[in-house]
C-alpha positions in Angstrom: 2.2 -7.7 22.3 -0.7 -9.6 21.4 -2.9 -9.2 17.7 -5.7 -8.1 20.3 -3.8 -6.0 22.6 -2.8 -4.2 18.9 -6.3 -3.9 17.3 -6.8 -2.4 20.9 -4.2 0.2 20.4 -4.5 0.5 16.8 -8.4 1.5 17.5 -7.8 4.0 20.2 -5.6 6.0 18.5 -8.0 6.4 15.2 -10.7 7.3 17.6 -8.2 9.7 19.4 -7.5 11.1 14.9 -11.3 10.6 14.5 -12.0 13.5 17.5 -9.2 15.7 15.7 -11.2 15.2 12.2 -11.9 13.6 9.2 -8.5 14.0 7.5 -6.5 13.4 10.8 -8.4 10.0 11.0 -7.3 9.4 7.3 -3.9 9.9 7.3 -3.5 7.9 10.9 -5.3 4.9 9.0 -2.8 4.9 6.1 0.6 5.5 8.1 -1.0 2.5 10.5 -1.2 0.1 7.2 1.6 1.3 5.8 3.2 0.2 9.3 1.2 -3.0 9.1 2.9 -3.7 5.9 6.6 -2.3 6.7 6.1 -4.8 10.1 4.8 -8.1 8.1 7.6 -8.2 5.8 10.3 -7.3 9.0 9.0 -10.1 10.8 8.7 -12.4 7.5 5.0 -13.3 6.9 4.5 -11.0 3.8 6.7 -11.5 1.0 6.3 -8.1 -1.2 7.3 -10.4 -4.6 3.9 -11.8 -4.5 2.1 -8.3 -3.6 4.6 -6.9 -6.7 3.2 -10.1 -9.2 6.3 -11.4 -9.3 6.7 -15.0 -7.6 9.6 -16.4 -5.8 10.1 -19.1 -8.5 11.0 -17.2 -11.1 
């Protein structure tokens, strides 16, 4: 699946939490970045050291 064909997905299903209210839509955007996050370091592009502070060379 493509970045675009997820940002597609991704944005239908906050509209689909945004129709269900305010604190639906919230709590779909945070498990989606939390997801985002969980995904990127799975897959290897996001190393959490450097989100922590603390670098690989050390």
């Amino acid at each position: 699946m493509s970045a675009t064909q997820t940002g597609l997905v991704a944005g239908l299903v906050l509209g689909l939490a945004a129709t269900n209210g305010f604190g639906a839509f919230v709590v779909t955007l945070a498990v989606g970045v939390i997801g985002v996050v969980v995904g990127r370091v799975l897959d290897g592009r996001l190393d959490l050291g450097d989100l922590l502070g603390r670098g690989r060379d050390r």
